[in-house]
C-alpha positions, 0 to 999 in steps of 0.5 A, spaced: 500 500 500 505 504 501 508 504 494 501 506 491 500 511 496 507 513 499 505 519 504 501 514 508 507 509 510 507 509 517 501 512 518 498 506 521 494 503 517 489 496 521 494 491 519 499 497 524 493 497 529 494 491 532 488 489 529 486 482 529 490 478 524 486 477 518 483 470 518 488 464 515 484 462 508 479 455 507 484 450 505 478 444 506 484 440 510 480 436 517 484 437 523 484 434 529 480 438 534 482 436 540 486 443 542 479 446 541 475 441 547 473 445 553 476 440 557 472 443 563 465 443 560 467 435 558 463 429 562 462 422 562 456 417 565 457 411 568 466 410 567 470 406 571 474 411 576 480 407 574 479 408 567 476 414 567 474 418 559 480 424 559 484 418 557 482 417 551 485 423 549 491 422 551 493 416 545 495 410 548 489 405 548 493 401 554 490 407 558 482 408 555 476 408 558 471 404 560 464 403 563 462 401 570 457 398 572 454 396 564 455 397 557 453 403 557 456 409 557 456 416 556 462 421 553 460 429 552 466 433 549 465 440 549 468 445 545 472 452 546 468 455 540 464 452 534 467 446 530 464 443 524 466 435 525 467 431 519 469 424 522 470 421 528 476 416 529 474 411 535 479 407 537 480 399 540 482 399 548 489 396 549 490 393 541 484 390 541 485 384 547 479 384 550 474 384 542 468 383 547 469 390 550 469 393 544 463 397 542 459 397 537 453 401 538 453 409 539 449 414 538 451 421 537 447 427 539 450 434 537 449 440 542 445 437 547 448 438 554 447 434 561 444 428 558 443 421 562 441 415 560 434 417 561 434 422 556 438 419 550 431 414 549 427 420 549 432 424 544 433 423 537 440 422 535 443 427 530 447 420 528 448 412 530 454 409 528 454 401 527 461 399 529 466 393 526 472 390 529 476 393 523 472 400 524 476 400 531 482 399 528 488 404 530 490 403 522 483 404 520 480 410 518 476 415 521 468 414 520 466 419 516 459 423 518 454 426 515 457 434 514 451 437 514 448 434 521 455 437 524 456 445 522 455 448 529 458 443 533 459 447 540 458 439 544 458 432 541 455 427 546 456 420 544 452 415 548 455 408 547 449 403 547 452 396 546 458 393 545 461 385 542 458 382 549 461 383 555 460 386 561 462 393 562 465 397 555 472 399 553 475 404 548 481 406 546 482 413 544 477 418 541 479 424 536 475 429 532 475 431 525 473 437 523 474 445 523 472 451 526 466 456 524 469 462 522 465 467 526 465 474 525 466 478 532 463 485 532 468 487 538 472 489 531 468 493 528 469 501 530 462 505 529 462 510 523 459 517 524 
């Protein structure tokens, strides 16, 4: 700009304000979405105290999560902001040791906060995912969702209905896809006039 107008370099233009930076383009690329999760507004139902579901973030599937008292279990995972979710990459506990503990029903509600188990029968799911023991796989790919369903994303739960057999229900590691929702923040407008 200076080149073009030079009696206005060093005036102080926005991009000299300290302004916001303008934002990064749109290359289309999904990325992991776990910088994004609030991990203070996250929750789980029914997990064992020993195995509880923040391990599932940290990616070793040895340490995972797993249900208590049943099958059942609940995971909410909230966002610092809004996400556009893509895919889900769940994976097997500890390598696959134990298949029967492995999941194979989950349904997915899109911001619903504080749901129970009394809730989930009552609420349509925004999706429900059928599992194989390939789709749990670490090599396996993520599963993709239905896009359209998952724009503003502020808090996935995920309500692990069934599982291959067992007891209580075991899970390995669970990442988001997606990216986030270019918002404008009207802080950064100045009034004219």
């Amino acid at each position: 700009m200076a080149a073009m107008f030079p009696g206005m370099a060093g005036m102080g233009g926005a991009a000299d304000a300290g302004g916001p930076p303008p934002p990064e383009p749109d290359d289309g690329k999904m990325v992991d979405l776990s910088e994004k999760i609030d991990k203070s507004e996250c929750y789980a139902r029914n997990e064992a105290s020993n195995f509880p579901f923040t391990n599932l973030f940290i990616g070793d599937s040895r340490l995972g999560c797993k249900s208590d008292a049943d099958e059942q279990l609940i995971i909410h995972v909230a966002f610092s902001e809004f996400v556009k979710v893509h895919s889900i990459k769940l994976t097997e506990f500890n390598n696959g040791a134990d298949p029967e503990l492995q999941p194979t029903k989950v349904l997915l509600f899109v911001n619903r906060t504080n749901l129970g188990f009394e809730d989930v029968e009552d609420i349509d799911p925004t999706s429900t995912l059928h599992l194989t023991e390939a789709d749990l796989k670490e090599s396996a790919d993520p599963i993709r969702l239905q896009f359209v369903k998952f724009q503003r994303v502020r808090s996935i739960t995920l309500f692990i209905e069934d599982n291959a057999g067992g007891d209580i229900t075991a899970l390995g590691g669970l990442k988001l896809l997606g990216k986030t929702v270019q918002t404008t923040n009207m802080k950064d407008f100045k009034k004219q006039g």
